[in-house]
DSSP file (Angstrom, degrees, kcal/mol; ACC not computed):
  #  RESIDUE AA STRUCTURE BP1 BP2  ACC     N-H-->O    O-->H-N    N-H-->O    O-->H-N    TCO  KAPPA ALPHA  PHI   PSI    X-CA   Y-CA   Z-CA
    1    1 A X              0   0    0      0, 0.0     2,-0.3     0, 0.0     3,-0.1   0.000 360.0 360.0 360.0 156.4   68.4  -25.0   28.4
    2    2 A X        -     0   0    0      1,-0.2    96,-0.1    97,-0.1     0, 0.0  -0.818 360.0 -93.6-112.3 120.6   64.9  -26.6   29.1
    3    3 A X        +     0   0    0     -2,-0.3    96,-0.2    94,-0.1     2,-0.2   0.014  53.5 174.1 -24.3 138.2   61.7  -24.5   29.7
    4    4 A X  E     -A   98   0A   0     94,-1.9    94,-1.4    96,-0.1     2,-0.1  -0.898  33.7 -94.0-151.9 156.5   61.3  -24.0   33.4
    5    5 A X  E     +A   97   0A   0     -2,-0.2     2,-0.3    92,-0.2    92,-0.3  -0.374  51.2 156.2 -71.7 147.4   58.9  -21.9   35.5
    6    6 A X  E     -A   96   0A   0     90,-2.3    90,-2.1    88,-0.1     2,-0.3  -0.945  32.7-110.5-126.0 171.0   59.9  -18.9   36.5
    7    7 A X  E     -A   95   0A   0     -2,-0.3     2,-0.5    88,-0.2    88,-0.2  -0.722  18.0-167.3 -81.2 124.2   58.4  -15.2   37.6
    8    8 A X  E     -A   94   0A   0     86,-0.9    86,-0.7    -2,-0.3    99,-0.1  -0.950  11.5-143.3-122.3 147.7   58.4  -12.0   36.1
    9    9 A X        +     0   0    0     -2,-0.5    99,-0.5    84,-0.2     2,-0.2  -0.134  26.9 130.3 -68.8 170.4   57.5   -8.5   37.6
   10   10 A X  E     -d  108   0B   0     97,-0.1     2,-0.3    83,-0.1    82,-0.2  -0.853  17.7-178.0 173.9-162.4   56.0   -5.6   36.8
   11   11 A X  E     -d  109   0B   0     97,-0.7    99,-1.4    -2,-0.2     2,-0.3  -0.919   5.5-162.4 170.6 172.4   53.6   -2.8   37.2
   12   12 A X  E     -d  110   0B   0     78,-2.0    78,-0.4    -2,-0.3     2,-0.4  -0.978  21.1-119.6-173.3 156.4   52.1    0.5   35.8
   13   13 A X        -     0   0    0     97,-0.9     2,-0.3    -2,-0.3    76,-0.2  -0.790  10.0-150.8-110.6 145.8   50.2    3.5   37.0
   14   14 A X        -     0   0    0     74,-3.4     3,-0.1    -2,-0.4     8,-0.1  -0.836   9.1-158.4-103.2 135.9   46.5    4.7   35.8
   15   15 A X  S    S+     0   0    0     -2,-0.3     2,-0.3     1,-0.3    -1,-0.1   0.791  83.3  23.3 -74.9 -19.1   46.1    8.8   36.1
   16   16 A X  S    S-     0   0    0      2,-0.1     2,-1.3    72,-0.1    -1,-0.3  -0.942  91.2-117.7-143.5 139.3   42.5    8.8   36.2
   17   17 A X        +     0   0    0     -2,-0.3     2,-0.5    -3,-0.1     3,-0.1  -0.602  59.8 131.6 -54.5  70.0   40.3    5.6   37.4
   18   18 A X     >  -     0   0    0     -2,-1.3     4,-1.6     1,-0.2     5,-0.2  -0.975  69.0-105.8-140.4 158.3   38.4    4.7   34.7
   19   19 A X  T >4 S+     0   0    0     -2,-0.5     3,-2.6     1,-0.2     4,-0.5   0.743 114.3  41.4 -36.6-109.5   37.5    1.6   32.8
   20   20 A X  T 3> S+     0   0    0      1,-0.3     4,-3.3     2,-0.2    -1,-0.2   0.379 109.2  53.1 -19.0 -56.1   39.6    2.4   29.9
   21   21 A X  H 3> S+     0   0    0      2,-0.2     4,-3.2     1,-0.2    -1,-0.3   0.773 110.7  43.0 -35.1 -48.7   42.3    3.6   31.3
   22   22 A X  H <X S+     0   0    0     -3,-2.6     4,-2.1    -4,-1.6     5,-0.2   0.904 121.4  45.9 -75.8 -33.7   43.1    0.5   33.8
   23   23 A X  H  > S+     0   0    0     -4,-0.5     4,-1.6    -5,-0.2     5,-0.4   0.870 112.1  52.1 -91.2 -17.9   42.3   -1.6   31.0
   24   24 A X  H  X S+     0   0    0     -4,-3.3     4,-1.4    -5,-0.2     5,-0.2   0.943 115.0  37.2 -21.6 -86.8   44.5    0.7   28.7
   25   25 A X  H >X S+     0   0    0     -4,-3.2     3,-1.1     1,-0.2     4,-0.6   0.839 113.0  60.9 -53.2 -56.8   47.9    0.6   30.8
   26   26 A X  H >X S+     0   0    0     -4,-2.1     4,-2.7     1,-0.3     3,-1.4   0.844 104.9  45.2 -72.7 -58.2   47.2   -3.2   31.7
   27   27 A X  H 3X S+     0   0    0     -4,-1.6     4,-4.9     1,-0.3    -1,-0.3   0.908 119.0  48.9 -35.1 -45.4   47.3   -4.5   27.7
   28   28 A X  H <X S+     0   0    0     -4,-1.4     4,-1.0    -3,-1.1    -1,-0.3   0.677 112.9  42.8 -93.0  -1.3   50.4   -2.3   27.6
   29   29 A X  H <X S+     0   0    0     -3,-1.4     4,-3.1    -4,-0.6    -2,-0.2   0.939 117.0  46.6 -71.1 -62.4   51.9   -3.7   30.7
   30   30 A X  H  X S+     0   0    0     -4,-2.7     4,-1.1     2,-0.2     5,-0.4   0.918 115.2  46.1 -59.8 -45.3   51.2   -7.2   29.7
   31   31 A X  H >X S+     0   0    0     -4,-4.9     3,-2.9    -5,-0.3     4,-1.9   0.911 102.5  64.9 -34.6 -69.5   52.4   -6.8   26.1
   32   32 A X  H 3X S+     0   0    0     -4,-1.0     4,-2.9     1,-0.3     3,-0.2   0.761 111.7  32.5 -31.0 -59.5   55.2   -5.3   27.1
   33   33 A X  H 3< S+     0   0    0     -4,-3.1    -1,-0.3     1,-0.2    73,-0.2   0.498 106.0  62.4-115.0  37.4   56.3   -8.2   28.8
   34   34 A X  H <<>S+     0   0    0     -3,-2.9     5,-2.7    -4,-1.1    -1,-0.2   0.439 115.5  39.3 -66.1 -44.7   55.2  -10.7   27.0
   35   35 A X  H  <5S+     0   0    0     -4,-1.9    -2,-0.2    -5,-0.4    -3,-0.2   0.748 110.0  51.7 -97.1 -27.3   57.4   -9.2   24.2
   36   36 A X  T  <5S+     0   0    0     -4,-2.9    -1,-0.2    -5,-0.3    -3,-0.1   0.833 119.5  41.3 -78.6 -13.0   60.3   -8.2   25.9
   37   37 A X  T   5S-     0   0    0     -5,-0.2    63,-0.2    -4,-0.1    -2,-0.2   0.084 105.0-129.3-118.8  -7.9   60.4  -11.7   27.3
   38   38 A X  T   5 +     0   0    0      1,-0.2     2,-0.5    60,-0.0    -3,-0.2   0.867  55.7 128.8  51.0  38.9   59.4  -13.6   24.2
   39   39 A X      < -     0   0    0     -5,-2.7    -1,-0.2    59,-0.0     2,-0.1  -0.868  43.8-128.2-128.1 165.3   56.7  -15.7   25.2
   40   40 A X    >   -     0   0    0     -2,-0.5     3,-0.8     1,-0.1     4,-0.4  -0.223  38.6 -95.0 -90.8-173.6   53.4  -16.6   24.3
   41   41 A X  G >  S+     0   0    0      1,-0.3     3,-1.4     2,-0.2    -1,-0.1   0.943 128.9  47.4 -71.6 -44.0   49.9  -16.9   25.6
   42   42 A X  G 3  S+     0   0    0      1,-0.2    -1,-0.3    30,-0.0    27,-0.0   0.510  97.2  68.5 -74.3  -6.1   51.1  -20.8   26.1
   43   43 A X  G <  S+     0   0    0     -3,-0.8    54,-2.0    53,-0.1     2,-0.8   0.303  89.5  97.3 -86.6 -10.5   54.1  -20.0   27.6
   44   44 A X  E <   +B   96   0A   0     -3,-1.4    52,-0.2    -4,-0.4    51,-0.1  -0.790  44.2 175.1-118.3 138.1   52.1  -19.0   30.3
   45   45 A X  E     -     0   0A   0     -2,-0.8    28,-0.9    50,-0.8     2,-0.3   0.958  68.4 -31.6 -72.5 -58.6   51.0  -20.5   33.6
   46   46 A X  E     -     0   0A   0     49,-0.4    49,-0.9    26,-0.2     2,-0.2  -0.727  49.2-150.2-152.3 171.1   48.9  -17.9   35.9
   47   47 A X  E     -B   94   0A   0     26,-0.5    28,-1.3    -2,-0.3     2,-0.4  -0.817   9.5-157.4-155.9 138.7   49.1  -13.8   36.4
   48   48 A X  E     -Bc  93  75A   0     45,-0.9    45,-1.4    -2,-0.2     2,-0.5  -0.937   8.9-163.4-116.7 144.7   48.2  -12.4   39.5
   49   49 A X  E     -Bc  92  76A   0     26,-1.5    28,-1.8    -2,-0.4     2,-0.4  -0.923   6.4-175.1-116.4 117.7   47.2   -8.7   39.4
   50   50 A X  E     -Bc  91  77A   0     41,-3.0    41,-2.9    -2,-0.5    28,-0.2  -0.998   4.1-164.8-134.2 156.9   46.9   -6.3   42.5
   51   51 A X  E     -Bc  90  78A   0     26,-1.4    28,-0.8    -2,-0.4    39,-0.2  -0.455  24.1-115.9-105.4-177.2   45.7   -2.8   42.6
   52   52 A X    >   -     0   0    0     37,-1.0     3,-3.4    -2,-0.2    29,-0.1  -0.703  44.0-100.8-107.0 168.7   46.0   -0.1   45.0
   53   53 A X  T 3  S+     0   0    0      1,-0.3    -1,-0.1    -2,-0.2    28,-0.1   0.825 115.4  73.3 -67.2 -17.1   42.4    1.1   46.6
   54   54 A X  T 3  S+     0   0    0      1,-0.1     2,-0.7     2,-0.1    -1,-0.3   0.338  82.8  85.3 -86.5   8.1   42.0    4.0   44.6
   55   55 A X    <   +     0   0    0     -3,-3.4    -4,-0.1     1,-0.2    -1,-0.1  -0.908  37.2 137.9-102.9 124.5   41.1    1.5   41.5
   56   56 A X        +     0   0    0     -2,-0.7    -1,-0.2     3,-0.0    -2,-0.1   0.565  44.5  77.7 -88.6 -31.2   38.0    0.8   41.6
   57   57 A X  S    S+     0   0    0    -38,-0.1     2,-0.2   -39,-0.0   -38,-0.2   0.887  96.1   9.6 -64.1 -43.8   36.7    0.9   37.7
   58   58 A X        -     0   0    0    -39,-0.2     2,-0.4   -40,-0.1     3,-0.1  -0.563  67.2-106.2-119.2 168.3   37.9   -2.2   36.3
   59   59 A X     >  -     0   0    0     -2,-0.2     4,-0.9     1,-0.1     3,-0.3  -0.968  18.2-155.0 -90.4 124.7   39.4   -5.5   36.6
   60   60 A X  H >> S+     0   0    0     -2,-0.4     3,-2.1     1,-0.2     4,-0.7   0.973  95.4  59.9 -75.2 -60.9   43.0   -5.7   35.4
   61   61 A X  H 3> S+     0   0    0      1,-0.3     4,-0.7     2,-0.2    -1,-0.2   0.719 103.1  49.7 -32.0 -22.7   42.4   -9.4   34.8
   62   62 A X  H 3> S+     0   0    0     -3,-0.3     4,-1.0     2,-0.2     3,-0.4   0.842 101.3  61.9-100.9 -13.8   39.7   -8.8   32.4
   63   63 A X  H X< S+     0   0    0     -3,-2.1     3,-1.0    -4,-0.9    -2,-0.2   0.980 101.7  52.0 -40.1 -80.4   41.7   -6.5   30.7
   64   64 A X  H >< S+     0   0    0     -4,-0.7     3,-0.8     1,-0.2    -1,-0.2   0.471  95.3  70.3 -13.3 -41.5   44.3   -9.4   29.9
   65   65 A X  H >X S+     0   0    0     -4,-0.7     3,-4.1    -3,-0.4     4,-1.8   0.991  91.6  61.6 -57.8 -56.5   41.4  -11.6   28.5
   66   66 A X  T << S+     0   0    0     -3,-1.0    -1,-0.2    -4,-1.0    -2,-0.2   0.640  94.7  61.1  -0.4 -64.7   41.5   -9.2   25.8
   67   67 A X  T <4 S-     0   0    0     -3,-0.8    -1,-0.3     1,-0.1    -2,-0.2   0.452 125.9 -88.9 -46.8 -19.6   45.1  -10.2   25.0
   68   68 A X  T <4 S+     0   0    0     -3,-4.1    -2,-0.2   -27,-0.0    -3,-0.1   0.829  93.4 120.5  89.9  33.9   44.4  -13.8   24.2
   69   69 A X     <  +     0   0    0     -4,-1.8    -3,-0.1    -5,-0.2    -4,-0.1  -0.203  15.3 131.6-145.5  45.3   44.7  -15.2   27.4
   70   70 A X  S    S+     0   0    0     -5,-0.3    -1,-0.1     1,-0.2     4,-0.1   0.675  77.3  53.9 -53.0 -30.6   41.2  -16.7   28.1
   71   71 A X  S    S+     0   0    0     -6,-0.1     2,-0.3     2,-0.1    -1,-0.2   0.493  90.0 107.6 -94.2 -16.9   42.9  -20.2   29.3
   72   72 A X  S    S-     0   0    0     -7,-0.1   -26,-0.2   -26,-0.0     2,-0.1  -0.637  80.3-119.0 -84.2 139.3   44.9  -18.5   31.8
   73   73 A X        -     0   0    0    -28,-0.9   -26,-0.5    -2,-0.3     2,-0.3  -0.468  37.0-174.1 -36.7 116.2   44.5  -18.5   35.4
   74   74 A X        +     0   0    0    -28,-0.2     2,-0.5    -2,-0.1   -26,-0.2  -0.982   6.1 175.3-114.1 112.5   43.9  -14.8   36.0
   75   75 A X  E     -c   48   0A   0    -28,-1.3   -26,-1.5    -2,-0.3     2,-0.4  -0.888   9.5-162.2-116.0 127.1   43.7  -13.7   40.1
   76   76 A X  E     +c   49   0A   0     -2,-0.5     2,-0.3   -28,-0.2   -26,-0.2  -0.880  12.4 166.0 -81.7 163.7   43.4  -10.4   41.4
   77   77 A X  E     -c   50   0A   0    -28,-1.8   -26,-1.4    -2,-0.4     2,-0.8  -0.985  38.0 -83.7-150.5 146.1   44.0   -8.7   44.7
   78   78 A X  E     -c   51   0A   0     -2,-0.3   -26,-0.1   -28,-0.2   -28,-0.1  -0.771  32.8-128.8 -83.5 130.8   44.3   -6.0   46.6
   79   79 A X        -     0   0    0    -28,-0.8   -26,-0.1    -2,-0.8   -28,-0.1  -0.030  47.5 -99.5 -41.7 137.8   47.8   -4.1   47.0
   80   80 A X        -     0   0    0      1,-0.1     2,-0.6   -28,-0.1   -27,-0.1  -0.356  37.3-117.8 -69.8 145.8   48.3   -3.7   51.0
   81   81 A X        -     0   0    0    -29,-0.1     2,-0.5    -3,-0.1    -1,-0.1  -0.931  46.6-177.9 -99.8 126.5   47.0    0.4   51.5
   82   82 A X    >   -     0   0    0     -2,-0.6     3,-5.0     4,-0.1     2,-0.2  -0.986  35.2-108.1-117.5 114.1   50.8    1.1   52.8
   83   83 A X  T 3  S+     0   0    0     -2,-0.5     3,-0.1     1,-0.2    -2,-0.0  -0.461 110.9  18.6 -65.6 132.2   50.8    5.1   53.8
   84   84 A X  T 3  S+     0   0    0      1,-0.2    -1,-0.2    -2,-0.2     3,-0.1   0.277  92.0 144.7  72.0  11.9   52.9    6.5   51.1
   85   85 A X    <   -     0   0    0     -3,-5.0     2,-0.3     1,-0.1    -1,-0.2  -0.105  64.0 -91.4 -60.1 165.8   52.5    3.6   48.7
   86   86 A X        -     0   0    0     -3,-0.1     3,-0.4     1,-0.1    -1,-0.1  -0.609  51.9-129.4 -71.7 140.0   52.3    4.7   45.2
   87   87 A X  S    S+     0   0    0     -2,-0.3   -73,-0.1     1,-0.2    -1,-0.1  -0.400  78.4  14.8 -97.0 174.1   48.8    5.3   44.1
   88   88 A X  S    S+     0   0    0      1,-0.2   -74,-3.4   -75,-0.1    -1,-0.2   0.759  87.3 156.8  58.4  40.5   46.4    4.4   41.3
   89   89 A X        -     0   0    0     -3,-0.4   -37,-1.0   -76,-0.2     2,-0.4  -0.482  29.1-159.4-111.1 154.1   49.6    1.5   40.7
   90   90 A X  E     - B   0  51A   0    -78,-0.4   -78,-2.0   -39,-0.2     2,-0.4  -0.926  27.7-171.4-169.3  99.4   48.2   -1.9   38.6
   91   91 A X  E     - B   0  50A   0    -41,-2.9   -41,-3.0    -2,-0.4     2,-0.3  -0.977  13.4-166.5-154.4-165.0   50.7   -4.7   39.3
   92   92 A X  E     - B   0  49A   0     -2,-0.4   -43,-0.2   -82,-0.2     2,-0.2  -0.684  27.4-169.9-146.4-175.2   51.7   -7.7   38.6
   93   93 A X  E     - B   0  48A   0    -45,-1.4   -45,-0.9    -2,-0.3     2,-0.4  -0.724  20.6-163.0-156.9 103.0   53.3  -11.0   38.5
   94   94 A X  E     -AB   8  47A   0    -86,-0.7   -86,-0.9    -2,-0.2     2,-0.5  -0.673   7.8-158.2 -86.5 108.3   53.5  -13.7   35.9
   95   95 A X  E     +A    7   0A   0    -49,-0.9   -50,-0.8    -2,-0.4   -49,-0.4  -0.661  29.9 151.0 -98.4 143.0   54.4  -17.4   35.8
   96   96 A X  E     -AB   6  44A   0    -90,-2.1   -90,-2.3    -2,-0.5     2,-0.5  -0.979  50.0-110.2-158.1 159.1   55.3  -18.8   32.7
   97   97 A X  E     +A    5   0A   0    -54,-2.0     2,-0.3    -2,-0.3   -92,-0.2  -0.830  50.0 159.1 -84.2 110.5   57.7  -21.7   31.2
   98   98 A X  E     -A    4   0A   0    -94,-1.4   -94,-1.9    -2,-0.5   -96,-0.1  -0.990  40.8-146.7-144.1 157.4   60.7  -19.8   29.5
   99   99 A X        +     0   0    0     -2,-0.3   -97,-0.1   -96,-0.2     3,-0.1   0.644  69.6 115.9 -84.0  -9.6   64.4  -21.5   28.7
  100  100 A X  S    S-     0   0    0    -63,-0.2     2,-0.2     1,-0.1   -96,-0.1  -0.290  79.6-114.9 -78.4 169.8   65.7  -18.1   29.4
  101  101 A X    >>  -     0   0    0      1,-0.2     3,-2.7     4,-0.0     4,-1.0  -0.549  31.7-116.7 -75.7 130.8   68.0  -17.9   32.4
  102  102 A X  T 34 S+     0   0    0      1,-0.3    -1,-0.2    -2,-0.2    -2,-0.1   0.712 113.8  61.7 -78.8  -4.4   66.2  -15.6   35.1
  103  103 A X  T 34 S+     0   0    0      1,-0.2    -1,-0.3     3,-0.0    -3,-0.0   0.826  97.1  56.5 -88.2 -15.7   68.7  -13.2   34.9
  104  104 A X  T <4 S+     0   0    0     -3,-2.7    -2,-0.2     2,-0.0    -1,-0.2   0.961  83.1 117.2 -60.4 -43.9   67.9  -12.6   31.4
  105  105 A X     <  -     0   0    0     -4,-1.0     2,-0.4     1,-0.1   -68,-0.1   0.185  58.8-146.1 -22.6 130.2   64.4  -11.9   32.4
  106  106 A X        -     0   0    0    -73,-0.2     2,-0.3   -97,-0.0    -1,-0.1  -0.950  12.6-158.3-108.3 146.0   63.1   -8.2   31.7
  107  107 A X        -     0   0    0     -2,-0.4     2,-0.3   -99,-0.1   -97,-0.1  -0.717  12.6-133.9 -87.3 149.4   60.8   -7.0   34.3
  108  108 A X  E     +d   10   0B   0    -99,-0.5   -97,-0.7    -2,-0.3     2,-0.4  -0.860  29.6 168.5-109.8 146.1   58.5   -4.2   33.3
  109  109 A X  E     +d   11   0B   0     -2,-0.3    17,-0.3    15,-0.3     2,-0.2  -0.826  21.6 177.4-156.5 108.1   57.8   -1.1   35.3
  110  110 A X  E >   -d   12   0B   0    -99,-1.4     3,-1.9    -2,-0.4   -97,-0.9  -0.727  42.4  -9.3-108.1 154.2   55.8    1.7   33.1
  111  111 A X  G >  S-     0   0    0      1,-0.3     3,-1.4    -2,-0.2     4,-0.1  -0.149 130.4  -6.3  57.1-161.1   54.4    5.0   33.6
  112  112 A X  G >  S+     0   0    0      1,-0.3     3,-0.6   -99,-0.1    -1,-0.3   0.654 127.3  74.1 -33.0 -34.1   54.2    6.5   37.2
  113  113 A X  G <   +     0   0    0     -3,-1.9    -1,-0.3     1,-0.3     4,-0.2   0.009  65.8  93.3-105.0  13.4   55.4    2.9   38.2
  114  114 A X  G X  S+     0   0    0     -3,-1.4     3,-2.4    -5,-0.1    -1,-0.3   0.996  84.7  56.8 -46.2 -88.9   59.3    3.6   36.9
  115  115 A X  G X  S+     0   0    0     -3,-0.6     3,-0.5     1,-0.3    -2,-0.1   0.485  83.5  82.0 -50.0  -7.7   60.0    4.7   40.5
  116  116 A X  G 3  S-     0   0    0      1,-0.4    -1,-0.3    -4,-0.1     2,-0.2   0.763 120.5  -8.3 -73.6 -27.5   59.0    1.6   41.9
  117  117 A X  G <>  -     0   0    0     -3,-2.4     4,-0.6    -4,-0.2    -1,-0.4  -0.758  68.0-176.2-155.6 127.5   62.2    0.0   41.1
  118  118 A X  T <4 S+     0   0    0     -3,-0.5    -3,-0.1    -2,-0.2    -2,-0.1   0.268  78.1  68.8-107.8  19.3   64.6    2.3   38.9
  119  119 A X  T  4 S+     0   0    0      3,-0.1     4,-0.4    -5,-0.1    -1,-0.2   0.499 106.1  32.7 -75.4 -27.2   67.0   -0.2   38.7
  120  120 A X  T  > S+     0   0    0     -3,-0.4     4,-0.7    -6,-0.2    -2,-0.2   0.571 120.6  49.0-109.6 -54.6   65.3   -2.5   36.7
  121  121 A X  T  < S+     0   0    0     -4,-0.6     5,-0.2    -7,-0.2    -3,-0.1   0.930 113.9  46.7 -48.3 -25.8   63.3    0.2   34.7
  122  122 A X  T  4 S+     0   0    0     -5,-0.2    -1,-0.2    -8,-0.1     3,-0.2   0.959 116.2  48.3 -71.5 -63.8   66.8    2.3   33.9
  123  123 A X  T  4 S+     0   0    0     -4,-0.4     2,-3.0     1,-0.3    -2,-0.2   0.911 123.1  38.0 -66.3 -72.2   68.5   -1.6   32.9
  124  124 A X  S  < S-     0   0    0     -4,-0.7     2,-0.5   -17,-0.1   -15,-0.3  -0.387  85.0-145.5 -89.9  90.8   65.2   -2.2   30.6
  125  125 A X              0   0    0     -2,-3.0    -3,-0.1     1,-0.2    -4,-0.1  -0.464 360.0 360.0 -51.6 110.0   63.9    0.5   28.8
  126  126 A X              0   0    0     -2,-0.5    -1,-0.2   -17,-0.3   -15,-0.1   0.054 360.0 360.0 -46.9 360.0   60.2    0.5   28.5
């Protein structure tokens, strides 16, 4: 099959708001599915990043540079304050060129951010 874009999920949770931390979980987010998903830093188009209000310390997006992804579009936002969303939650959504078929696609969902769908986090172990 021939590269085409598609979307991947994902998300993770901080316990404590701090620089490290956001930029911590976000490296292990992005690896994670970067690697479960086989692509590279060229395999990808843009990542959009949203946070809840309770992050404040960091940029997830600068986190990412980190990774080897200086030429990618990197966006951030904030996550809509929803009463009873999950807090201190870091996620995201990735366009990339892959051949695989999107139902091969693994979404990631780490940390706190399991519950967020436990359908895809039970199918793909983190």
């Amino acid at each position: 099959m021939e590269a085409v874009l598609r979307a991947i999920r994902g998300a993770t949770t901080v316990d404590d708001d701090t620089a490290e931390q956001v930029g911590e979980r976000t490296r292990d987010l992005v690896r994670e599915l970067m690697a479960v998903n086989g692509l590279s830093p060229d395999d990808i188009v843009s990542i959009v990043f949203t946070v809840t209000t309770d992050i404040v310390s960091a940029f997830p997006a600068t986190a990412a540079r980190a990774l080897g992804l200086d030429d990618v579009p990197l966006l951030g936002a904030l996550e809509a304050p929803v009463v009873g969303a999950l807090p201190h939650c870091i996620r995201v959504l990735v366009h990339c060129h892959t051949a695989r078929p999107r139902a091969d696609l693994r979404h990631v969902y780490l940390e706190g951010a399991r519950v967020l769908r436990r359908d895809l986090a039970e199918r793909d172990p983190a």
